[in-house]
C-alpha positions as a LaTeX table, in Angstrom:
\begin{tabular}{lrrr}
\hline
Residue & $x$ (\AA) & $y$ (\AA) & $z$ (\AA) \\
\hline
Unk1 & $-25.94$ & 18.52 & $-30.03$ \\
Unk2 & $-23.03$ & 16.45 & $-28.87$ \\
Unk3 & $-20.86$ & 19.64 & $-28.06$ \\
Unk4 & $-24.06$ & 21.20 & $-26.06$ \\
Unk5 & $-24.00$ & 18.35 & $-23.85$ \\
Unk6 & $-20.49$ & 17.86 & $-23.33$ \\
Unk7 & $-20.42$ & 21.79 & $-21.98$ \\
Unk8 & $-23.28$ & 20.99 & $-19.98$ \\
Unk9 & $-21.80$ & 18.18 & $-18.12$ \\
Unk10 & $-18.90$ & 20.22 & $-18.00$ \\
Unk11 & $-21.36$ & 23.07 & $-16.23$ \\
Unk12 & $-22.46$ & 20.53 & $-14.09$ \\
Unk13 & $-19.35$ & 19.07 & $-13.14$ \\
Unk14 & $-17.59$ & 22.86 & $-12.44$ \\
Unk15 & $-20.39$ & 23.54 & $-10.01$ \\
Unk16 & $-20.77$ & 20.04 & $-8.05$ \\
Unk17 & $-16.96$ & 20.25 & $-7.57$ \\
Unk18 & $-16.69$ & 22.74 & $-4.82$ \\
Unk19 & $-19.37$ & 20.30 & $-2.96$ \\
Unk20 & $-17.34$ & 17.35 & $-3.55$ \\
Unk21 & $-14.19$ & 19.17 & $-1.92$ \\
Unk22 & $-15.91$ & 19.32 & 1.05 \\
Unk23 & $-16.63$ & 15.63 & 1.25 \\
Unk24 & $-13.43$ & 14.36 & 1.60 \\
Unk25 & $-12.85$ & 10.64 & 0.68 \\
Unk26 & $-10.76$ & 9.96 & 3.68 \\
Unk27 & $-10.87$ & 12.25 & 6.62 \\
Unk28 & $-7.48$ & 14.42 & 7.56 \\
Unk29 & $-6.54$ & 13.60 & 11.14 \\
Unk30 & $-4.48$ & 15.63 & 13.87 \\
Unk31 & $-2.51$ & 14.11 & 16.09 \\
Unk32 & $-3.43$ & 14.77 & 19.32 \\
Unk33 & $-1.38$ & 12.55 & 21.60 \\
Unk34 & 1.93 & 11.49 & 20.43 \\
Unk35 & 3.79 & 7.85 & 21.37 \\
Unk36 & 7.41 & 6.66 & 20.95 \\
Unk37 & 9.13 & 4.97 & 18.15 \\
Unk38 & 10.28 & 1.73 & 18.75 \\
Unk39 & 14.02 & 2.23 & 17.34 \\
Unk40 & 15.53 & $-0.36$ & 15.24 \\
Unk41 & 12.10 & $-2.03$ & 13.48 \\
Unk42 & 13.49 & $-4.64$ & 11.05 \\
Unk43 & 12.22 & $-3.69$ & 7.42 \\
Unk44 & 9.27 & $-5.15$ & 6.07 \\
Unk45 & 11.06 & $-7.99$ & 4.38 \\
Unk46 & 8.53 & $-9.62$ & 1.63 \\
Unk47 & 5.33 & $-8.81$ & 0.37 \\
Unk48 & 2.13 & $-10.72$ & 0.65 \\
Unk49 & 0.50 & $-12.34$ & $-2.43$ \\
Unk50 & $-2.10$ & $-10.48$ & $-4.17$ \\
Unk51 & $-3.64$ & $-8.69$ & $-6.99$ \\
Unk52 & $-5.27$ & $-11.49$ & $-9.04$ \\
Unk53 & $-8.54$ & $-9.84$ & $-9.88$ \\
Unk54 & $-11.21$ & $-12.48$ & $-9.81$ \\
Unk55 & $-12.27$ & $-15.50$ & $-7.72$ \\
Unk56 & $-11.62$ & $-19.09$ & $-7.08$ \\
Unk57 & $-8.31$ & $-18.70$ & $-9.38$ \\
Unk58 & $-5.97$ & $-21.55$ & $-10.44$ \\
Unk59 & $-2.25$ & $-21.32$ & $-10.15$ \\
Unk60 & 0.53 & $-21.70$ & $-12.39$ \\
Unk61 & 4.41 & $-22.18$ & $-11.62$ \\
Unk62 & 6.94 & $-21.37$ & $-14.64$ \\
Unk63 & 3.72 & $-22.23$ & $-16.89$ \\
Unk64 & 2.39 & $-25.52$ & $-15.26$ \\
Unk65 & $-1.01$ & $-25.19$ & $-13.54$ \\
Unk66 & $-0.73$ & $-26.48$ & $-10.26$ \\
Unk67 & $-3.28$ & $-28.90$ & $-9.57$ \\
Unk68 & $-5.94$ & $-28.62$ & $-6.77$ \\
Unk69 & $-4.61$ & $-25.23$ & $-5.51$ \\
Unk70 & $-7.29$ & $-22.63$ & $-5.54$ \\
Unk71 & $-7.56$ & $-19.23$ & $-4.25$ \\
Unk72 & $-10.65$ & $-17.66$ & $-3.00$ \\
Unk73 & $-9.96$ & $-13.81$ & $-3.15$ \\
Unk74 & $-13.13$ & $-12.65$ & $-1.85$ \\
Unk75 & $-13.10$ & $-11.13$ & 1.83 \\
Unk76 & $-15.39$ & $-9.75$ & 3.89 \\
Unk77 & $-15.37$ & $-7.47$ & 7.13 \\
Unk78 & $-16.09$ & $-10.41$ & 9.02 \\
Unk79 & $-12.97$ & $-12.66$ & 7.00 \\
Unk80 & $-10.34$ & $-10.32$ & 7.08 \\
Unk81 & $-8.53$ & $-11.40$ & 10.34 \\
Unk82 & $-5.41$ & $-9.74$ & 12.19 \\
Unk83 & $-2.64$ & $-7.64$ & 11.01 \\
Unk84 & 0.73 & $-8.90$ & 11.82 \\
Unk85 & 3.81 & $-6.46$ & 10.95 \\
Unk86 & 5.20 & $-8.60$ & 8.23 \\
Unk87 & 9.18 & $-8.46$ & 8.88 \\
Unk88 & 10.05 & $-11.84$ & 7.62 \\
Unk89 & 10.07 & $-14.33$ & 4.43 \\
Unk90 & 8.36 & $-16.69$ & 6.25 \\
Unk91 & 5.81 & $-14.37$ & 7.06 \\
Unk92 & 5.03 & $-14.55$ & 3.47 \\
Unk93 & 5.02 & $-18.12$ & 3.25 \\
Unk94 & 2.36 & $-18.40$ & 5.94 \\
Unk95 & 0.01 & $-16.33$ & 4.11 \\
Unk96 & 0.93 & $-18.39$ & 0.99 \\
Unk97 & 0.15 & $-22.07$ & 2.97 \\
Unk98 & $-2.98$ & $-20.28$ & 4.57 \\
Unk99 & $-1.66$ & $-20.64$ & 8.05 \\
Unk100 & $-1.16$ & $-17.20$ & 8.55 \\
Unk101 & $-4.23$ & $-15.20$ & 10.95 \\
Unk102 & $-4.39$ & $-12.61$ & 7.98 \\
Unk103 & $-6.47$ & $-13.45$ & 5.11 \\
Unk104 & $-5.50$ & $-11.44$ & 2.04 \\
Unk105 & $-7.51$ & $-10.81$ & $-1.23$ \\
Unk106 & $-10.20$ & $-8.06$ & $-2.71$ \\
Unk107 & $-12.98$ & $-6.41$ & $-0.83$ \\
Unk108 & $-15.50$ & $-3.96$ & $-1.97$ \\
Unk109 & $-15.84$ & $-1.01$ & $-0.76$ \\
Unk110 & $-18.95$ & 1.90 & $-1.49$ \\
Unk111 & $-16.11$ & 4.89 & $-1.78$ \\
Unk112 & $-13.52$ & 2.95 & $-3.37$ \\
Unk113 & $-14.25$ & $-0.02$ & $-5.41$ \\
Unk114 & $-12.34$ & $-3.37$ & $-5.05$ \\
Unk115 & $-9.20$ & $-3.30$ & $-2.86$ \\
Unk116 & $-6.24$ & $-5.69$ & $-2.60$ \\
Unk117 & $-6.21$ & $-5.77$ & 1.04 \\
Unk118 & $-2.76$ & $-7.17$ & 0.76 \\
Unk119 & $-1.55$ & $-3.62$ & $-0.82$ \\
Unk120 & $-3.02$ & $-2.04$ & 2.07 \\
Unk121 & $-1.73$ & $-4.56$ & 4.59 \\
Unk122 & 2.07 & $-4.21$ & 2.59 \\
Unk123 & 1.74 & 0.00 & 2.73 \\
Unk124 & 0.42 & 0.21 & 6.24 \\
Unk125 & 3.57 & $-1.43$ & 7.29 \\
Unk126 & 5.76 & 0.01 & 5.04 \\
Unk127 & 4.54 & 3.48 & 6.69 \\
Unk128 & 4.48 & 2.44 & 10.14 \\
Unk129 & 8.39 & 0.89 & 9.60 \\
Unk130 & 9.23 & 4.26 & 7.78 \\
Unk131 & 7.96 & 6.25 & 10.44 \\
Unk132 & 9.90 & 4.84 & 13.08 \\
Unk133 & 13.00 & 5.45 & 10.77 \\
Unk134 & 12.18 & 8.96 & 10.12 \\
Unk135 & 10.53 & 10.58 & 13.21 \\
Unk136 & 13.55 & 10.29 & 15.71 \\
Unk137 & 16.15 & 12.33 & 13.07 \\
Unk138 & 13.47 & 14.21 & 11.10 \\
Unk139 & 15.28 & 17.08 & 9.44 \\
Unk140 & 18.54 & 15.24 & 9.20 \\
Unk141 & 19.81 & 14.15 & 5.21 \\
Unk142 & 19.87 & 10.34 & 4.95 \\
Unk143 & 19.51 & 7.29 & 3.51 \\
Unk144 & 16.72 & 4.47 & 4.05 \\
Unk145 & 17.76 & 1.15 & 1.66 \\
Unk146 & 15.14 & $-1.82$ & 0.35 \\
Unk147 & 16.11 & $-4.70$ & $-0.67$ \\
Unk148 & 16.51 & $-4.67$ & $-4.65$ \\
Unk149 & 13.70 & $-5.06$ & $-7.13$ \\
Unk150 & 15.51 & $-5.03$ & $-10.98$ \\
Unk151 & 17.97 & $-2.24$ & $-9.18$ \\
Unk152 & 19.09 & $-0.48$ & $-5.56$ \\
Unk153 & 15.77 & 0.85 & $-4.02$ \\
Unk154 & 16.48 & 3.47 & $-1.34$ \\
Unk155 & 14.59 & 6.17 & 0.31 \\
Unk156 & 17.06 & 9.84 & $-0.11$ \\
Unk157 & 16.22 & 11.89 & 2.98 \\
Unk158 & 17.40 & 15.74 & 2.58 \\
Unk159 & 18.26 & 18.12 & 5.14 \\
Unk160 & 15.58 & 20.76 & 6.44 \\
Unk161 & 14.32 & 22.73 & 8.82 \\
Unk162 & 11.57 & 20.79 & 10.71 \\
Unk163 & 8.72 & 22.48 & 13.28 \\
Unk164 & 9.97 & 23.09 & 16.31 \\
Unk165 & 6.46 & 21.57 & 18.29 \\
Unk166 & 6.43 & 17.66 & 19.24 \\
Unk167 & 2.95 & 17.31 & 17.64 \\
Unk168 & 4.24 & 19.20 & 14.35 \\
Unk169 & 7.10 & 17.56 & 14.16 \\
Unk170 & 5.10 & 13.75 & 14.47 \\
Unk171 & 2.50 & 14.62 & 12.35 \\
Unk172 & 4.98 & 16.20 & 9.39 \\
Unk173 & 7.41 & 12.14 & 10.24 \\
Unk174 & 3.80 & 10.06 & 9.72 \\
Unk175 & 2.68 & 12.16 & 6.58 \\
Unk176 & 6.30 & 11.54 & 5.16 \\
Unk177 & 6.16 & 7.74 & 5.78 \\
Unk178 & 3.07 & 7.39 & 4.35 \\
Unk179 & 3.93 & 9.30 & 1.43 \\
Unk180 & 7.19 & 7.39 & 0.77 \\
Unk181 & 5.46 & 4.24 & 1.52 \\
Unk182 & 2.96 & 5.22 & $-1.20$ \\
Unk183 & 5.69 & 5.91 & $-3.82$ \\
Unk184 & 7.45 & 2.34 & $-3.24$ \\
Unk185 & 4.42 & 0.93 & $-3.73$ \\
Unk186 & 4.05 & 2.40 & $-7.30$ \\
Unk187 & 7.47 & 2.04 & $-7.93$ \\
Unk188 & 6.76 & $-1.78$ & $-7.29$ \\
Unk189 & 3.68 & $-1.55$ & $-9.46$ \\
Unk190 & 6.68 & $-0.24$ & $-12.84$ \\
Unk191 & 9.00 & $-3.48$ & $-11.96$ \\
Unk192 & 6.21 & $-5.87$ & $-11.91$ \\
Unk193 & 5.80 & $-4.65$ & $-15.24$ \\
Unk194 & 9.30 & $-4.61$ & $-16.32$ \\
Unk195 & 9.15 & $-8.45$ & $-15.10$ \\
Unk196 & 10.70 & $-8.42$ & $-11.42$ \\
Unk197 & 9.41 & $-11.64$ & $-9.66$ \\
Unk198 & 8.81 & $-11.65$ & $-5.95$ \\
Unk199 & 9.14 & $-15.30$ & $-6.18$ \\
Unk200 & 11.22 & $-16.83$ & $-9.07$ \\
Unk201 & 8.99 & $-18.47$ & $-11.86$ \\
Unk202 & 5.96 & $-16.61$ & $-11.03$ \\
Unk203 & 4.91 & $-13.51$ & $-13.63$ \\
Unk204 & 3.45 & $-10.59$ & $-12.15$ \\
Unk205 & 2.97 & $-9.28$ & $-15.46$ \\
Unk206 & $-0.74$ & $-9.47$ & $-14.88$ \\
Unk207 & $-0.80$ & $-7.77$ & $-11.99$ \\
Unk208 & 0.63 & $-4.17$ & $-13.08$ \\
Unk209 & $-1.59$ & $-1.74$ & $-11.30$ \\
Unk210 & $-4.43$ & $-4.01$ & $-10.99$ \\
Unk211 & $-7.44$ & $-2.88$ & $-10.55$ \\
Unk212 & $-7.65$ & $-3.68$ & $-6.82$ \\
Unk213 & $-3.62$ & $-1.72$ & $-6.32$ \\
Unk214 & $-5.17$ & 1.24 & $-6.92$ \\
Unk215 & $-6.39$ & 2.29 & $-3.54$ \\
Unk216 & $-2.89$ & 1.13 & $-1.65$ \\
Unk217 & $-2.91$ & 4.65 & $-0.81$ \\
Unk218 & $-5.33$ & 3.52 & 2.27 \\
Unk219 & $-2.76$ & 1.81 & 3.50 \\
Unk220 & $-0.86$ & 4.82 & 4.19 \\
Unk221 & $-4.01$ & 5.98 & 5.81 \\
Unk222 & $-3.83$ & 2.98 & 8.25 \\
Unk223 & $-0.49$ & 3.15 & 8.80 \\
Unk224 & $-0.53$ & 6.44 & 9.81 \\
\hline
\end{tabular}
């Protein structure tokens, strides 16, 4: 009985597929006009907090719980607030002292679940800062390097051939960034893990490809 409905589901599953395929979570965009980089972008320099997966959450520093420090962690569309290209520490420290115009934390979404918008707000500039590194020399081997996280982090650029059209050639630089900017992002998730701090005394252990990291990908999607 068990092994009839498992083939049925399967049955089911092989012929809702090819529907599904055509429903694409995320839409694939052309470029149709293209713009200029903007040269030497400083890096993205720290990343926003995030991640927690719950609500009004309590703090702790190197194991103390910080008294009357809470964090909401529910947005809304309405609560989100404005992007700023974060290319400084103290553009992290804003966001932690809630003076900062973004508002970071989890959102629901009907496609994808909860989302740390911080993720998305961290990849979207990561692209956008790897794109401008990557468009102007695309083709050319070289060398892109982060600041350190439990080793050297750096982007290895190889030599090829790249299109010969301008809209070819700045489509193929913003698919790269995003894509790289995707794979720093999970290569952030494995040192949380392996228990890199972003700031000293407070674990990240907990939030190893949270629940709400999942979908950073969208970032790349924005940043694009």
């Amino acid at each position: 009985m068990r092994k009839a409905f498992w083939l049925l589901f399967a049955l089911a599953l092989a012929l809702a597929l090819p529907a599904l395929a055509q429903d694409p979570v995320l839409p694939a965009v052309t470029a149709i006009h293209t713009a200029p980089t903007l040269g030497e972008l400083p890096p993205p320099e720290s990343l926003r907090p995030c991640c927690a997966f719950g609500y009004d959450l309590h703090v702790r520093a190197a194991g103390i719980p910080i008294p009357m420090y809470q964090i909401g962690n529910v947005l809304t569309l309405g609560t989100l607030g404005k992007h700023h290209y974060n290319d400084s520490a103290f553009g992290a420290v804003k966001n932690l002292l809630g003076l900062s115009e973004e508002q970071n934390g989890l959102i629901y979404t009907r496609r994808g679940g909860f989302i740390d918008i911080a993720h998305v707000r961290d990849t979207a500039d990561n692209t956008f800062y790897l794109f401008n590194r990557i468009a102007p020399t695309l083709g050319q081997a070289g060398r892109i390097f982060y600041s350190e996280e439990l080793g050297v982090r750096r982007v290895q650029l190889n030599a090829f051939t790249p299109p010969a059209g301008v809209r070819q050639r700045y489509q193929l630089a913003a698919w790269l960034a995003g894509h790289l900017a995707f794979e720093i992002a999970q290569w952030h998730e494995i040192a949380q893990w392996y228990g890199f701090q972003s700031v000293p005394g407070f674990s990240e252990e907990f939030r190893f490809f949270a629940r709400g990291s999942l979908l950073q990908f969208t970032g790349r999607e924005a940043g694009d």
